[in-house]
VEXDREN-2710 file (C-alpha; in Angstrom, 1 decimal):
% VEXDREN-2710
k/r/px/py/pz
1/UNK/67.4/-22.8/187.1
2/UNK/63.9/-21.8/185.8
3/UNK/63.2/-21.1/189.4
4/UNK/66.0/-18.9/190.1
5/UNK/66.1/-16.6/187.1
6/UNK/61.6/-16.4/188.2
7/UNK/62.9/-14.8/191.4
8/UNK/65.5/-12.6/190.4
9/UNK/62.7/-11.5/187.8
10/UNK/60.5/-10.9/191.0
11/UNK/62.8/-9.2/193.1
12/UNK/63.8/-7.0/190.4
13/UNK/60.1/-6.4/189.7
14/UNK/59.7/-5.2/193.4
15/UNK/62.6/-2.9/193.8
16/UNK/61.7/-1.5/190.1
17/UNK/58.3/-0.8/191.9
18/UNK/60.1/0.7/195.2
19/UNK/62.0/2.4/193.0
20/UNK/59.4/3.9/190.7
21/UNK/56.8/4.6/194.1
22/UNK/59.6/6.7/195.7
23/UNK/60.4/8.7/192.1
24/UNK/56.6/9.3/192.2
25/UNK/56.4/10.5/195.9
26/UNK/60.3/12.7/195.3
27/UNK/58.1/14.1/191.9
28/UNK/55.1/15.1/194.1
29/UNK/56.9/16.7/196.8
30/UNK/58.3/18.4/194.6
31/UNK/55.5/19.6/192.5
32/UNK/53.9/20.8/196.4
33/UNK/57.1/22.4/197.1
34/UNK/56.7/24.4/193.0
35/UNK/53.2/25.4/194.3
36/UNK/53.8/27.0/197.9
37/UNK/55.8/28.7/195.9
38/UNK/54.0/29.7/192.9
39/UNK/50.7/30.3/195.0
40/UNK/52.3/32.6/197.6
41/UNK/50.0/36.1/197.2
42/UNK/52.8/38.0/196.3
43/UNK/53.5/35.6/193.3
44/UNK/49.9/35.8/192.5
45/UNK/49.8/39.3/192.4
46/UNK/52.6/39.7/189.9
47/UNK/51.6/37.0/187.2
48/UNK/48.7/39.2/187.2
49/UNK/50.6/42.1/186.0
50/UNK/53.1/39.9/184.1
51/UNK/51.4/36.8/182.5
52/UNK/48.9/36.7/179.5
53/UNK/45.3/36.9/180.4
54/UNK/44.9/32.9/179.8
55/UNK/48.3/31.4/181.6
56/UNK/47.2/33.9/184.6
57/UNK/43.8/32.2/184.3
58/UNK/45.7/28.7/184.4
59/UNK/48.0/30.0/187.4
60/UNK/44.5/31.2/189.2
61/UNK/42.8/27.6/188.5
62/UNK/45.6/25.7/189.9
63/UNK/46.3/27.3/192.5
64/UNK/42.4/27.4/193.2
65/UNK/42.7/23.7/193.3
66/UNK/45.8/24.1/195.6
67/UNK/44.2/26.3/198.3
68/UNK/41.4/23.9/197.6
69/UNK/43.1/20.7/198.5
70/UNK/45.4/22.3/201.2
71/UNK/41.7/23.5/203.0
72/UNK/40.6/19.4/203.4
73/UNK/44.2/18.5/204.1
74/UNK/44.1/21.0/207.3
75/UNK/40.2/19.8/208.0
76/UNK/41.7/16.3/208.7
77/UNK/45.0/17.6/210.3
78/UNK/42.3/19.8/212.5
79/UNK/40.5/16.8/213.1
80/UNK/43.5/14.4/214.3
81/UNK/44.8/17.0/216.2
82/UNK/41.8/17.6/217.9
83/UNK/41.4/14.1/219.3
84/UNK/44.9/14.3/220.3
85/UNK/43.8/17.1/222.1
86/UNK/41.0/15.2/223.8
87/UNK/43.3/12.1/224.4
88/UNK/45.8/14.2/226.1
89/UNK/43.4/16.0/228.2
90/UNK/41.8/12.8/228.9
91/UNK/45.4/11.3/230.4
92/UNK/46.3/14.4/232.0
93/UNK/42.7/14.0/234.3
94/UNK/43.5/10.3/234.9
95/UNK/47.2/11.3/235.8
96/UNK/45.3/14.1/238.2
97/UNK/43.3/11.7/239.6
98/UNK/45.6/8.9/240.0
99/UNK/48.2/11.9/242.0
100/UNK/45.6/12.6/244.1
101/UNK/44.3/9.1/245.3
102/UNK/48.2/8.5/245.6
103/UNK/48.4/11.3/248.1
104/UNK/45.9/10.5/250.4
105/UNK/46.9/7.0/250.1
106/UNK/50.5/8.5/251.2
107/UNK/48.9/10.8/254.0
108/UNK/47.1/7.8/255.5
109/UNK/50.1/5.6/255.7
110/UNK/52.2/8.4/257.2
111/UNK/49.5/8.4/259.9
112/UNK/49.3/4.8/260.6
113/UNK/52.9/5.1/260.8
114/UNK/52.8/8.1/263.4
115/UNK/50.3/6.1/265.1
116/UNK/53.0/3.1/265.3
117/UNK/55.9/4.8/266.0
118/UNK/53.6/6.3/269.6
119/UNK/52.8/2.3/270.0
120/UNK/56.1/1.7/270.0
121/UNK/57.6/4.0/271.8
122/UNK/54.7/3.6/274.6
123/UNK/55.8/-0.2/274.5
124/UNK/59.6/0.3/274.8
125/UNK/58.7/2.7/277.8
126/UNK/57.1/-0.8/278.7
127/UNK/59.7/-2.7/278.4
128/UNK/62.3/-0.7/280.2
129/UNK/60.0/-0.9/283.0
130/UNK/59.3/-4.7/283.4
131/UNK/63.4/-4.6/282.5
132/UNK/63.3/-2.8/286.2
133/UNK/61.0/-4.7/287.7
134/UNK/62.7/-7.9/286.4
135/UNK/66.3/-6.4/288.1
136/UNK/64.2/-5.7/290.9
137/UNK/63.2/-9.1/291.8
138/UNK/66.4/-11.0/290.6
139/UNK/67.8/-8.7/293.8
140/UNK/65.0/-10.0/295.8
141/UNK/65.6/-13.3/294.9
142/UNK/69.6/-13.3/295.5
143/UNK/68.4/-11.3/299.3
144/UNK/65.8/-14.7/299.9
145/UNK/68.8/-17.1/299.1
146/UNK/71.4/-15.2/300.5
147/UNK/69.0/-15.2/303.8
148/UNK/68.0/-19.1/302.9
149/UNK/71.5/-20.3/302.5
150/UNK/72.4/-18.6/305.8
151/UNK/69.3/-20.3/307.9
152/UNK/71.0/-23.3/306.4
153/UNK/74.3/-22.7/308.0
154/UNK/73.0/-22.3/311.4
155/UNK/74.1/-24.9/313.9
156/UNK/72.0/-26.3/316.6
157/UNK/73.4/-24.6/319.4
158/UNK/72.5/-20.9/317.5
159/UNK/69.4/-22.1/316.6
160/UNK/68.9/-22.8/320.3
161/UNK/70.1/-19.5/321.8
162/UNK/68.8/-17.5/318.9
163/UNK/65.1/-18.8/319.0
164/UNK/62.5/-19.1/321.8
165/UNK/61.4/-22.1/320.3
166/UNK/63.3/-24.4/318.0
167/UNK/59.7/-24.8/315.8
168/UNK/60.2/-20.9/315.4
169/UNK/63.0/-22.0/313.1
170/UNK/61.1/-24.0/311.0
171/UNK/58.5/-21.4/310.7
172/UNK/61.2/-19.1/309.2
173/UNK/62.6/-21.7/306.5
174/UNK/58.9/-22.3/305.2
175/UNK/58.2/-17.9/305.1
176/UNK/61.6/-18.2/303.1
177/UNK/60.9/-20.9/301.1
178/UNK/57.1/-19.2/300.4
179/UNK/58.6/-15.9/299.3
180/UNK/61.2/-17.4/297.3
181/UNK/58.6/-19.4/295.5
182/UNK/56.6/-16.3/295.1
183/UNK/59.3/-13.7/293.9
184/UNK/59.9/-16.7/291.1
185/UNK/56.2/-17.0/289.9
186/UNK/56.4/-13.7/289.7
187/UNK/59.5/-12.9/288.1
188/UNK/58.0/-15.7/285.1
189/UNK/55.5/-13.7/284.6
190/UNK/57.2/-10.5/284.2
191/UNK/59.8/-12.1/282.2
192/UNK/56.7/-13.4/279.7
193/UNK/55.3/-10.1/279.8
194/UNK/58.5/-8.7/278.6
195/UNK/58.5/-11.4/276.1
196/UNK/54.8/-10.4/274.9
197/UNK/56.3/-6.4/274.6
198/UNK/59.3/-7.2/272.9
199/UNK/56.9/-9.3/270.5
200/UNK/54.6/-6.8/270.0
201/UNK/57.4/-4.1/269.1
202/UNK/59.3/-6.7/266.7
203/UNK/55.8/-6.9/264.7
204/UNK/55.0/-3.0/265.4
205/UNK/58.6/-2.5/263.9
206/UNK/58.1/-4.4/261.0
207/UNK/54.9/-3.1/260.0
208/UNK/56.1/0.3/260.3
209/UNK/58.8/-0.8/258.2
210/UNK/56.4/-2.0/255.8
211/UNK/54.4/1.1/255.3
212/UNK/57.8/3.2/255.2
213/UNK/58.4/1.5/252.2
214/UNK/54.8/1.2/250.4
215/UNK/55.1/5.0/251.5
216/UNK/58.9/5.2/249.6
217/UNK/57.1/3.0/247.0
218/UNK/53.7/5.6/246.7
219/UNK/55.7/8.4/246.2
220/UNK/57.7/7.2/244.0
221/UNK/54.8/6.5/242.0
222/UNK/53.5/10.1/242.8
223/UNK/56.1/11.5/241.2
224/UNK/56.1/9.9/238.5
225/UNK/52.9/10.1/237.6
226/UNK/53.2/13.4/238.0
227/UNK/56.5/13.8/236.1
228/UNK/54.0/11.9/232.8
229/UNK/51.3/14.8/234.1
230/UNK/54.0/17.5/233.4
231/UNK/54.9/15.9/229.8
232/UNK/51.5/15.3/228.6
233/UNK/50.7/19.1/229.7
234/UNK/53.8/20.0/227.8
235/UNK/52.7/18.1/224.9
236/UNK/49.3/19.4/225.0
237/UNK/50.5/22.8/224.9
238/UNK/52.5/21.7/221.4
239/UNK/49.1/20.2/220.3
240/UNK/47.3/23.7/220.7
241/UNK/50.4/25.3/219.2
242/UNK/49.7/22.7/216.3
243/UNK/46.1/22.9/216.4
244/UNK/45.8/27.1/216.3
245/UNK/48.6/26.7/213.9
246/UNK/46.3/24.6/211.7
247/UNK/43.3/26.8/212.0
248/UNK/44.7/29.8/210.6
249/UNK/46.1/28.1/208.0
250/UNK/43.3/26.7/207.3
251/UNK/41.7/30.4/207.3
252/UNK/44.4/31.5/205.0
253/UNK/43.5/28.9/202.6
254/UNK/39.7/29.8/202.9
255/UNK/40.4/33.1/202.1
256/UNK/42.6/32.2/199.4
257/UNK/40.0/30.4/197.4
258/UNK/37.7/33.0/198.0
259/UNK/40.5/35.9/196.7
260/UNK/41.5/33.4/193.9
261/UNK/37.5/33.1/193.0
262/UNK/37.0/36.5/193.1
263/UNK/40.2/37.5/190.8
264/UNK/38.7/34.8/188.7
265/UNK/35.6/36.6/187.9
266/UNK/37.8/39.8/187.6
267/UNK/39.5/38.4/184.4
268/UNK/36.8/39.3/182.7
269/UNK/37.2/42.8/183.2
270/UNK/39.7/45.5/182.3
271/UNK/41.0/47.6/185.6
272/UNK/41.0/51.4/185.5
273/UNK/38.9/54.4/187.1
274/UNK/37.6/53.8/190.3
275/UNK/36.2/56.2/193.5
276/UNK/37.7/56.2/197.0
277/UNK/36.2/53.7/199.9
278/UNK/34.8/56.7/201.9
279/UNK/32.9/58.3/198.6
280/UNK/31.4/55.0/197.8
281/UNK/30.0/54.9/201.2
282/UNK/28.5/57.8/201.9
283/UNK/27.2/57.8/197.9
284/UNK/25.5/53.9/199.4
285/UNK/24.3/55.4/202.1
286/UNK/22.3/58.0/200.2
287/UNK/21.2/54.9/198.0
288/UNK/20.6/52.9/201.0
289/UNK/18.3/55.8/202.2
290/UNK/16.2/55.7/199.0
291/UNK/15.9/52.0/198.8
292/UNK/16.2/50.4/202.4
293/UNK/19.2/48.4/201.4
294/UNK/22.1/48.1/203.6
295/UNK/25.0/50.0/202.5
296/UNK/27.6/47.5/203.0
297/UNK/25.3/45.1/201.5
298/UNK/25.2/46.9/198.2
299/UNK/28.8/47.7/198.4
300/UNK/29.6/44.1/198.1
301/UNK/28.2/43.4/195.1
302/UNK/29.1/46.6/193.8
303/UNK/32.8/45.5/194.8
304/UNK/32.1/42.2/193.3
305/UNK/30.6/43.5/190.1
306/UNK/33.5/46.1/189.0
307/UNK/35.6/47.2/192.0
308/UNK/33.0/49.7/192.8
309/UNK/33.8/51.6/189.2
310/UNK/37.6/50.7/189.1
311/UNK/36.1/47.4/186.4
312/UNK/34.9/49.1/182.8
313/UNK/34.7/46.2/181.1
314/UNK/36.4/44.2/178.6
315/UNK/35.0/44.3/175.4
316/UNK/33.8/46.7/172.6
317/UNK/30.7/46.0/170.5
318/UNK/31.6/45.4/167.0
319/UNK/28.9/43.3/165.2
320/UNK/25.3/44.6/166.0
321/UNK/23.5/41.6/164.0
322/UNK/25.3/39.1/165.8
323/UNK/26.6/40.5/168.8
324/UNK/30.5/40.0/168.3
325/UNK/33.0/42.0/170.1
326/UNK/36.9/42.2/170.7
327/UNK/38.7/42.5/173.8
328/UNK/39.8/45.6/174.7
329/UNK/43.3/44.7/175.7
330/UNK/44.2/42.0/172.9
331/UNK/41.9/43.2/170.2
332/UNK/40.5/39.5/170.1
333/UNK/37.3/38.7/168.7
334/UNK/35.0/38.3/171.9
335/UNK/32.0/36.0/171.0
336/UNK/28.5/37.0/172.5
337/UNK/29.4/40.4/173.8
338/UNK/25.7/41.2/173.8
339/UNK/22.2/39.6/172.5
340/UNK/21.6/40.9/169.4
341/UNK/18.2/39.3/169.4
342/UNK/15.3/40.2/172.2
343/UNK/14.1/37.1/174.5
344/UNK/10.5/36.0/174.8
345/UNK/9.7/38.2/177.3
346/UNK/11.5/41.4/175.9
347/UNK/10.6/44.3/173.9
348/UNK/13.9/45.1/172.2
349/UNK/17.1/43.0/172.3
350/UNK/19.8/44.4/174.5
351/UNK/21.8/45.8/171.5
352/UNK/19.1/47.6/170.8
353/UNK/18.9/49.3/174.0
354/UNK/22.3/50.0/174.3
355/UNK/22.6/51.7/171.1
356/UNK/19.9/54.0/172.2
357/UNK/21.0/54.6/176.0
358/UNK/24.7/55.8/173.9
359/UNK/22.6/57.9/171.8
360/UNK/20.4/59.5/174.7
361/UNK/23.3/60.5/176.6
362/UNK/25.1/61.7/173.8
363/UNK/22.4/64.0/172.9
364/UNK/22.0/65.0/176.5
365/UNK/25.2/66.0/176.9
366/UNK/25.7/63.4/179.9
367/UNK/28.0/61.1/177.5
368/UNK/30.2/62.0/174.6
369/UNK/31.3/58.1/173.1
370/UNK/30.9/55.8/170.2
371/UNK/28.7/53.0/171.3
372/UNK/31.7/50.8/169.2
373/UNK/34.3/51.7/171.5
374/UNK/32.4/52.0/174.7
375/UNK/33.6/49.2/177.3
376/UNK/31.3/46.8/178.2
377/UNK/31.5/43.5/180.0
378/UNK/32.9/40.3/178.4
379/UNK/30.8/36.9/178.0
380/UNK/31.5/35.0/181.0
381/UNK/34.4/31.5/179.8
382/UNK/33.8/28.7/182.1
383/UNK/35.7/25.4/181.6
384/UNK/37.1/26.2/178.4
385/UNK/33.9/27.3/177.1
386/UNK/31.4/30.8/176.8
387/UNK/28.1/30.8/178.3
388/UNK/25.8/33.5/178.8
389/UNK/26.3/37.0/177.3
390/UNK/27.9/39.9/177.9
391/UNK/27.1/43.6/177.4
392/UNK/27.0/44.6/181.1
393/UNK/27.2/48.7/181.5
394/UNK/29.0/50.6/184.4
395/UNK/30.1/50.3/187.8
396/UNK/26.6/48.3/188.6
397/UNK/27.5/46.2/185.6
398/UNK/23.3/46.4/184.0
399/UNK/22.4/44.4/181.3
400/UNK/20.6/46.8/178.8
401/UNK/17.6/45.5/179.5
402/UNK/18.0/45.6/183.2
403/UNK/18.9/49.3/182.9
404/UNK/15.9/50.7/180.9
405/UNK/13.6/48.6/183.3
406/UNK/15.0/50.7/186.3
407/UNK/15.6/53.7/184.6
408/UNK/12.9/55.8/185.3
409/UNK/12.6/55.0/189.0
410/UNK/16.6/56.2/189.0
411/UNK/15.6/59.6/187.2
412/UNK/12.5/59.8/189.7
413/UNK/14.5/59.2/192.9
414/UNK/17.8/61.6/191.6
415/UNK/15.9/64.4/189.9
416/UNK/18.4/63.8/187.3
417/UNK/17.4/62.8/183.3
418/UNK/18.2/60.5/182.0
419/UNK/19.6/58.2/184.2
420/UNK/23.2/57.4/183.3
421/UNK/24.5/53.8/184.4
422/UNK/27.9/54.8/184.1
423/UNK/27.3/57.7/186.9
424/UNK/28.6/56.4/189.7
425/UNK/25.5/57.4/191.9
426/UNK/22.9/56.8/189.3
427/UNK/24.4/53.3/189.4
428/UNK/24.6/53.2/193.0
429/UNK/20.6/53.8/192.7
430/UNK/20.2/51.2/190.3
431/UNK/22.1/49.1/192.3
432/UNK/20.3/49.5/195.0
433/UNK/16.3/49.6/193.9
434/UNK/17.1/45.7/192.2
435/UNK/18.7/44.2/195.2
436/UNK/15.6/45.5/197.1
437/UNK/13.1/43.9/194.2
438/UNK/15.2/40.7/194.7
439/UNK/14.1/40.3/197.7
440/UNK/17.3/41.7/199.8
441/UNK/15.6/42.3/203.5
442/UNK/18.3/44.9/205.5
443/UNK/21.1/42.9/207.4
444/UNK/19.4/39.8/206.8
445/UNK/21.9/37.2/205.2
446/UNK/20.1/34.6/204.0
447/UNK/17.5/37.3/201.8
448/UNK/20.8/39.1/200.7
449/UNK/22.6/36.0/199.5
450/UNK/19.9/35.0/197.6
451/UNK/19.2/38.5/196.0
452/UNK/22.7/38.6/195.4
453/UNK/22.9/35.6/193.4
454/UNK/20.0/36.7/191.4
455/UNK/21.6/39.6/190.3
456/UNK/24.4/37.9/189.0
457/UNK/21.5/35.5/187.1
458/UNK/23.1/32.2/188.7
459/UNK/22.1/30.5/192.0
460/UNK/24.1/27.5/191.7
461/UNK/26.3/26.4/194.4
462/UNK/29.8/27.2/191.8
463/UNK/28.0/30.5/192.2
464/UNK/27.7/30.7/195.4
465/UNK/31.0/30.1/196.1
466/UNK/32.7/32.0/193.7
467/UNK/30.4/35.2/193.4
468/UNK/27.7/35.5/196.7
469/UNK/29.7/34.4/199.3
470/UNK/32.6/37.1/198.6
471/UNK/30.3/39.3/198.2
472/UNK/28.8/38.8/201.7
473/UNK/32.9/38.6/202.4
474/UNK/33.5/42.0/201.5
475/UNK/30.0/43.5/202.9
476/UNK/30.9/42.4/206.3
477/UNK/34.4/44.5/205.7
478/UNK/32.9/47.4/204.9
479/UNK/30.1/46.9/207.5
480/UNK/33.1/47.2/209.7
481/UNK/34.5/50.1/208.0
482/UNK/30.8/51.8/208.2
483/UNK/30.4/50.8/212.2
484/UNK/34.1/51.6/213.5
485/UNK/35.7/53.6/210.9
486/UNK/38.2/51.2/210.1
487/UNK/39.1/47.7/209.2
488/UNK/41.0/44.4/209.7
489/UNK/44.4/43.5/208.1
490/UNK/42.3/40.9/206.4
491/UNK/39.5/43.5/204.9
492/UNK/42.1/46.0/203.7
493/UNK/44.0/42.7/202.0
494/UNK/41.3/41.8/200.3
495/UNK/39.6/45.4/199.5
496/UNK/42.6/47.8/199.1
END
C-alpha cells in the first residue's frame, strides 16, 4: 500500500512538473508575443510622446534588451542555417556527380548493347546460312541414296548390258558410298556449327538482356537521383529565403539597439528648435574648412549631442553653491546639473564660467536670458543612479569649461566676439576645432571613434556602443547625403 500511494505521489509529482514547464513556456511565449508588439517602432515612437519620462525609459531598456536578445537568437539561427546551406550544397554536388557517373555508365551500356545487337544479328545472318547449307546437303544426301538404292536394284543382266565391265559396277557403289560418307561428315559439322551460332546468340541474347535491364535499372536510379537533386535545390532555395530572411532581421535588430541607444541618451534632453539637414551641412563644411574635420564626421556627433540644435537641454540652474537644478519639463529637482566647485586642473568651476558666458552675452547684445532659466544639459542616470555632471551649453553641448578653453580660437576663426555656444555656427566651430585636438584624422574611423568618445568624456565599451558607434552611424548617412545628395530609407529613418 505504502508503495502504491509513493507512486501515485510520483506520478503526480511529474505531471505537476509537465504541467507547471508547459505554464512556464505558454507564459513566455506570451510575454515574446507582448514585446513584438510593444517594441514595434511605431509603438516606440508613441510611448515617447505618451508615457512619463521614466516608464518611457523602462519601455526603451526592455526593449533594448529585446532587440538585444533577438540579435544572438538570429546569430545562431544565421549560423544553423548556414550549415544547412553548406549541407545542402554539399548533397546537391554528390547528387551531380552521382547523375553524371550514372550517365556515362548508361551511355556505355547502351553501346555494348548496340555492339551486341550487330553480333547478333551478324550471327543470325550466320545461321540462316548454315540453315541453307544444312537443306542443301540433306538434298544431296537423299540424291546419293536415291542413286544408292537404285544401284541396288539393278539385276545382273542390266548390270551386264549397262557396263563395259562388271568391276565398273563396283567402282560406282564405292564413289557412292564415298560421297555419301562425305556429304554426312560434312553435314555434322555444319549441324555443330549451327549449334556453336545458335549458342553464341542464346548467350549474346541474354547478355543484352542483362544490360537492358542494368540500363532500365541505371536510369531509374538517374532519375531519381536527380528527382532528390531537384528537391534539395528546392530546399536550398527555402534556406536562402530563410537565411536572407534572417539577415535582415538581424540588421533590423542591430539598428534597433543602436536607435533604442541613441533615444536613450536623448532622454536627457528636452526637444525643440532645430536647423534643416542642408543648413547644417554647408554651416560643417565651412567648419570643416577651418579645422580639417570631415563634415559628416562632425555632424554625427553634433546629431548625437542635441539633434544638431533641435536638443536644448533639460535642466535649469538653480543652486549655484551646490549645483542643483530642476527639470525643465517636470520641475523636478535635478542633482548635479553643474560643478559648482573647479577641478584640480581648473581655474574657475564651471558655474562660474557659465554665469559669466550669460552675462557677456547679455551685455553684448548676443543673448538676452537669465542664466536660472537658461537650458542646459541634465546629469547623465545610468542604472538607477547619477554620475558625472551636467551643465552642457548649446547645439555642441560644451561644458563651461570646455567652451572658454575654445573660445578665443572660435572668435579668431569667425571674426565674431564673443563667441556664442548657442550660435549654431560658433558651435559648429567649436565643434569642430576639439574633434581635431582629439585627435580626429579626416575620414579615418578608427582616429574619429576615438576622438568621438573623448568628447563625450567616456571610452568604455557601454560607450562605445551606445554613443560612438551611432555617431559613426549617422556620419556615414550624411556622408551619403554630402556625396549623392540623398539618402537611404534607413538614414532618413533614423535622421529625419
Amino acid at each position: 500500500m505504502f508503495f502504491l500511494r509513493t507512486k501515485f505521489f510520483i506520478i503526480s509529482a511529474v505531471f505537476s512538473g509537465i504541467a507547471i514547464f508547459l505554464l512556464s513556456a505558454d507564459n513566455f511565449l506570451l510575454a515574446q508575443s507582448e514585446l513584438d508588439i510593444k517594441c514595434e517602432w511605431a509603438n516606440i515612437e508613441q510611448g515617447e510622446a505618451s508615457l512619463s519620462r521614466e516608464d518611457f525609459r523602462a519601455l526603451l531598456e526592455q526593449c533594448k534588451k529585446y532587440y538585444e536578445d533577438k540579435n544572438v537568437q538570429l546569430g545562431k539561427e544565421i549560423g544553423k542555417t548556414a550549415q544547412e546551406k553548406k549541407t545542402q550544397a554539399s548533397q546537391i554536388a554528390n547528387l551531380q556527380n552521382k547523375i553524371k557517373t550514372l550517365g556515362n555508365q548508361i551511355a556505355q551500356s547502351n553501346l555494348i548493347i548496340k555492339d551486341l545487337e550487330l553480333q547478333i544479328s551478324n550471327t543470325q545472318l550466320s545461321i540462316g546460312k548454315t540453315s541453307e547449307q544444312i537443306e542443301g546437303l540433306r538434298i544431296s544426301l537423299t540424291n546419293l541414296l536415291q542413286l544408292r538404292y537404285e544401284e541396288d536394284q539393278r539385276t545382273l543382266v542390266e548390270i551386264f548390258l549397262a557396263e563395259k565391265q562388271f568391276s565398273d559396277f563396283f567402282s560406282n557403289l564405292i564413289v557412292l558410298d564415298n560421297l555419301n560418307s562425305q556429304v554426312q561428315n560434312l553435314l555434322k559439322n555444319i549441324k555443330n556449327l549451327k549449334l556453336d551460332l545458335e549458342d553464341q546468340k542464346s548467350d549474346m541474347d541474354s547478355e543484352k538482356k542483362d544490360l537492358e535491364n542494368v540500363v532500365v535499372m541505371q536510369t531509374l536510379q538517374k532519375n531519381d537521383s536527380a528527382k532528390k537533386k531537384s528537391e534539395e535545390e528546392y530546399l536550398l532555395k527555402l534556406t536562402e529565403k530563410d537565411y536572407q530572411k534572417y539577415l535582415q532581421e538581424r540588421k533590423d535588430a542591430q539598428d534597433k539597439v543602436s536607435k533604442i541607444g541613441s533615444l536613450l541618451f536623448e532622454l536627457l534632453e528636452v526637444p525643440e528648435g532645430g536647423i534643416s539637414v542642408e543648413d547644417a551641412i554647408a554651416i560643417a563644411k565651412e567648419a570643416g574648412k577651418l579645422t580639417g574635420i570631415r563634415p559628416a564626421f562632425s555632424l554625427g556627433v553634433l546629431w548625437q549631442e542635441t539633434r544638431i540644435g533641435k536638443l536644448k537641454g533639460g535642466c535649469y540652474l538653480k543652486n549655484t553653491s551646490t549645483g542643483e537644478g530642476i527639470y525643465i519639463k517636470s520641475g523636478n529637482k535635478a542633482p548635479r546639473t553643474m560643478n559648482p566647485k573647479a577641478r584640480s586642473y581648473e581655474k574657475n568651476s564651471d558655474v562660474y564660467y557659465f554665469l559669466e558666458i550669460v552675462k557677456g552675452l547679455n551685455e553684448s547684445g548676443k543673448l538676452k536670458t537669465d542664466p536660472y532659466t537658461t537650458a542646459v544639459s541634465c546629469c547623465m542616470i545610468k542604472d538607477g543612479s547619477y554620475f558625472g555632471w551636467g551643465g552642457a551649453m548649446g547645439p555642441a553641448q560644451f561644458i563651461p569649461n570646455t567652451w572658454m578653453l575654445y573660445k578665443g580660437a572660435v572668435e579668431q576663426k569667425s571674426g565674431s566676439s564673443p563667441a556664442n555656444p548657442w550660435n549654431i555656427r560658433d558651435a559648429f566651430l567649436a565643434n569642430a576645432l576639439y574633434l581635431k585636438d582629439l585627435g580626429a584624422k579626416n575620414n579615418d574611423y578608427t582616429t574619429e571613434m576615438r576622438a568621438a568618445l573623448k568628447y563625450f568624456g567616456c571610452t568604455t565599451s557601454w560607450c562605445e556602443t551606445y554613443y560612438g558607434r551611432p555617431v559613426m552611424t549617422v556620419a556615414s548617412c550624411f556622408q551619403q547625403y554630402i556625396d549623392k545628395n540623398s539618402m537611404s530609407v534607413d538614414c532618413k529613418d533614423l535622421i529625419f
